[in-house]
C-alpha positions in Angstrom: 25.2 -61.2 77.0 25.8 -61.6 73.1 25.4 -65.1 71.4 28.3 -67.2 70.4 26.8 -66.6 67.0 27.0 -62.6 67.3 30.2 -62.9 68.6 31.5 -65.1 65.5 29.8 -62.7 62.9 31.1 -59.6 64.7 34.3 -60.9 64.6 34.2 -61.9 61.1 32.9 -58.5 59.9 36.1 -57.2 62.3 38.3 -59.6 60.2 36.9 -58.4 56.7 37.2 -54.5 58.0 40.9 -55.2 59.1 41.3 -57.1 55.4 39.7 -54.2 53.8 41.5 -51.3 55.4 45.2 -53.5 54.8 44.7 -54.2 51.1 43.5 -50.4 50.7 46.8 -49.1 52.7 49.0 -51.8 50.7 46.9 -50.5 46.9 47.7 -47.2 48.3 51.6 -47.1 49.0 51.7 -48.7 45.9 50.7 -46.4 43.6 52.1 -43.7 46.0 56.0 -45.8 45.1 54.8 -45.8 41.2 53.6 -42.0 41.1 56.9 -41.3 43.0 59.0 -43.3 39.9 57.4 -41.4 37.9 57.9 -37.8 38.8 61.7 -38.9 39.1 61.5 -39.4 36.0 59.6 -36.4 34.2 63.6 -34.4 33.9 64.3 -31.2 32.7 65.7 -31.8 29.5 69.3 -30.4 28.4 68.9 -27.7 25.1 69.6 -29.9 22.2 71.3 -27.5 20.4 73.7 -26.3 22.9 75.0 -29.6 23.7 75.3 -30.4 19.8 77.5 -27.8 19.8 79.8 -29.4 22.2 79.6 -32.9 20.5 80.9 -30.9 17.0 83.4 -29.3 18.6 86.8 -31.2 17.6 88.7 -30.4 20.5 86.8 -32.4 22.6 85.3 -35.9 23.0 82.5 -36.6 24.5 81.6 -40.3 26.1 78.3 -41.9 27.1 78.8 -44.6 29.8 76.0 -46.7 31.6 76.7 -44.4 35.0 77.7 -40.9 33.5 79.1 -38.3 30.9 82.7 -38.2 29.8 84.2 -34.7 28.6 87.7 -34.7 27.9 89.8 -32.5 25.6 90.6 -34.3 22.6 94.7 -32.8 23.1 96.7 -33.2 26.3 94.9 -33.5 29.3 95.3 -31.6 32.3 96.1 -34.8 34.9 93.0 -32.8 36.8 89.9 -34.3 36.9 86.4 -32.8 37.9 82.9 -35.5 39.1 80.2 -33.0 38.1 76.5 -34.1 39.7 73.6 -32.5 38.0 70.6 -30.6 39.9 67.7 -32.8 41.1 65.7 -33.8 38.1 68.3 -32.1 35.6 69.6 -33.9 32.1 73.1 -34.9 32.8 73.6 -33.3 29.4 72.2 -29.9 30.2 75.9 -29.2 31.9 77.5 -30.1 28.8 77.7 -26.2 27.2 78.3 -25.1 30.5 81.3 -27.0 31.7 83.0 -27.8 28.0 84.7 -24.6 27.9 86.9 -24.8 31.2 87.9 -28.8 29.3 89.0 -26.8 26.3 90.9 -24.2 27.5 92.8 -26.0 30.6 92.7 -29.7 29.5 90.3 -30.9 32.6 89.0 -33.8 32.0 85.0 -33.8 33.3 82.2 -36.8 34.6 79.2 -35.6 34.7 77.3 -38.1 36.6 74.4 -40.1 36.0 72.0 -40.1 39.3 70.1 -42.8 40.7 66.0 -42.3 39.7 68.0 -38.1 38.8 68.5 -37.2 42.3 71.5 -37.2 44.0 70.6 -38.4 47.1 69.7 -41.6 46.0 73.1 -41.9 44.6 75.1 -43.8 46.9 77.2 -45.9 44.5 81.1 -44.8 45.4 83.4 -42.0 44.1 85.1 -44.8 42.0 82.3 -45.7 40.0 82.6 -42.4 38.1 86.3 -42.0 37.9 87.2 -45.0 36.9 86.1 -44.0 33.5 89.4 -41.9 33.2 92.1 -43.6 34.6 94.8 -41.2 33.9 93.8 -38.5 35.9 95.6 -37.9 38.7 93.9 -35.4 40.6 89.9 -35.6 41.4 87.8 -32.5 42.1 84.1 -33.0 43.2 81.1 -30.8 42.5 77.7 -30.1 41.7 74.8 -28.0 41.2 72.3 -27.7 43.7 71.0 -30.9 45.2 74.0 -32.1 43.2 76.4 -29.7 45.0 75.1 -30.8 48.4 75.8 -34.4 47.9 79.2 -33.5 46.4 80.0 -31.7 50.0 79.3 -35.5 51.3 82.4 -36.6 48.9 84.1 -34.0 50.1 83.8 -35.3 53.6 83.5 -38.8 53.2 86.8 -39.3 50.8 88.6 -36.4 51.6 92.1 -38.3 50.7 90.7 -39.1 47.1 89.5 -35.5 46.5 91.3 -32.5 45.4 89.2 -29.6 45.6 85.0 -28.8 45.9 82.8 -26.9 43.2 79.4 -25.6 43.7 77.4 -24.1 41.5 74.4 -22.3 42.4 74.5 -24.9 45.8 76.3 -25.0 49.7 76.9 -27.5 51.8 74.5 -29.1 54.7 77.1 -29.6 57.0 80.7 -27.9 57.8 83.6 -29.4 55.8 86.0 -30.2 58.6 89.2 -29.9 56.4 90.2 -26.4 56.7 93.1 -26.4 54.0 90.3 -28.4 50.9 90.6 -26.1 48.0 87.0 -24.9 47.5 85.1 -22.7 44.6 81.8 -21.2 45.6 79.6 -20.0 42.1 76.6 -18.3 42.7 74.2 -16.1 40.7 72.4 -12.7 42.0 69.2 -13.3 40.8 69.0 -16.9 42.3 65.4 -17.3 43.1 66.0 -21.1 45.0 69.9 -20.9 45.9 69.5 -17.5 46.9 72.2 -15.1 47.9 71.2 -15.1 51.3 71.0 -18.8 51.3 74.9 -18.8 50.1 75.9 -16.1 52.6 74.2 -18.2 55.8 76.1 -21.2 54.9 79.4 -19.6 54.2 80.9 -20.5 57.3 80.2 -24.0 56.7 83.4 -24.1 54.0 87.0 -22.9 54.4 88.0 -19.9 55.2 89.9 -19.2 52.2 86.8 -20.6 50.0 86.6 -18.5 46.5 83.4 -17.1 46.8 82.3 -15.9 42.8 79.1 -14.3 42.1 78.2 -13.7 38.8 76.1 -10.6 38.3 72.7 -11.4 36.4 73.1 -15.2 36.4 69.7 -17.5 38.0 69.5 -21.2 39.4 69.2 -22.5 35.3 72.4 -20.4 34.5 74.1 -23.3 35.8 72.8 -25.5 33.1 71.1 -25.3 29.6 67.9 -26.8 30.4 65.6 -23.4 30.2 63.4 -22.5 33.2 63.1 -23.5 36.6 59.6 -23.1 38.8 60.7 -20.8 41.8 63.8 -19.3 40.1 64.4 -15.0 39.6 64.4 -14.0 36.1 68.3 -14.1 34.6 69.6 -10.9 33.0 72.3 -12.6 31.3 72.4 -14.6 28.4 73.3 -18.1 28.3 76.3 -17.3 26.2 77.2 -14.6 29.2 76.7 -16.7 32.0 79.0 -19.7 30.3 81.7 -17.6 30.0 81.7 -16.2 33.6 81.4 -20.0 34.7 84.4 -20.8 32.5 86.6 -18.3 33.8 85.9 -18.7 37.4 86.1 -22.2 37.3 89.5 -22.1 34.7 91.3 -20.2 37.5 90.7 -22.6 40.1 91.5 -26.0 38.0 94.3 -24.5 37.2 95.1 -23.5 40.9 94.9 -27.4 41.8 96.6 -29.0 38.8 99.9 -31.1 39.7 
């Protein structure tokens, strides 16, 4: 039978080993949180030269705020406005180009939103927080591209009385939207290498049955945004110029469809 002596230096040694092992698990998921912070971080940047374009252009304005982007024509306003949520990891700005001519040619007034550590799911703040920065529209469409489509399908659901209409852009929703009469545009793009076309077919039935489904011949995943290539996406045959303009028109119509 062991000593009391072995017994105290065997639990001791136990004591340092279950130290050990706690400090090296604790050291551990902190630098695991840290790395995480960081790739959030590490954003596909938005063409600089396309969204200067925007910012010179005098019939719009374009406003910074702490939680997102503010398009708005710089003449009368629509009444219509649309809460735009980038793609996971995507510069807020990189939508800019894309969404600026539907503002100029039918007076909707766009957020594009800021996202918590750039993904959307960490996003939880309320539908408010981004429309409060235009007050005088009276009519509030959500969407998104991608990730940012999918947590726009959870405004969708969760304040269907504040929301108009749904957008997605190279995206679908996770769940079925349960109002069957919500105005809905679908956007998607034939060569999609990570929204594929299959991907957008399977989850049809998950929106309205009078959804307007639009796919745009020759347009990728980065179509959707001026921020150049994506890892895992199919090879665009259209230029960005091209894709912008398909965007604008399919998402014109529809505006226009919902404005009071």
């Amino acid at each position: 039978m062991p000593s009391t002596e072995t017994t105290t230096r065997r639990a001791s040694r136990l004591r340092r080993r279950i130290r050990v092992a706690g400090w090296s698990s604790l050291v551990a998921l902190l630098l695991g949180v840290v790395a995480f912070l960081i790739w959030t971080q590490l954003v596909m940047p938005a063409d600089r030269e396309a969204a200067q374009v925007v910012f010179d252009d005098p019939a719009l304005r374009v406003t910074d705020t702490d939680s997102s982007v503010v398009i708005a024509p710089s003449g009368p306003a629509s009444g219509v406005g649309l809460v735009f949520i980038p793609g996971a990891k995507v510069d807020p700005y990189a939508y800019l180009a894309t969404l600026a001519g539907t503002v100029e040619q039918t007076g909707l007034t766009v957020i594009i939103t800021k996202p918590v550590l750039n993904l959307a799911f960490f996003d939880l703040r309320p539908l408010d927080t981004f429309t409060a920065a235009a007050p005088e529209v009276t009519d509030w469409l959500v969407g998104g591209h991608s990730l940012g489509g999918v947590r726009a399908c959870m405004f969708a659901q969760d304040r269907a009385n504040e929301v108009a209409g749904l957008v997605l852009f190279g995206s679908y929703c996770a769940s079925a939207i349960d109002d069957a009469r919500l105005p809905v545009l679908s956007i998607s793009g034939s060569q999609d290498g990570l929204s594929t076309p299959a991907k957008i077919e399977d989850t049809a039935a998950l929106l309205p049955a009078d959804t307007t489904f639009v796919q745009i011949d020759g347009a990728n995943h980065a179509s959707f945004g001026a921020y150049g290539d994506q890892p895992g996406d199919g090879v665009a045959t259209l230029t960005p110029a091209q894709s912008e303009q398909a965007i604008t028109d399919a998402l014109g119509e529809f505006a226009l469809q919902v404005s009071p």
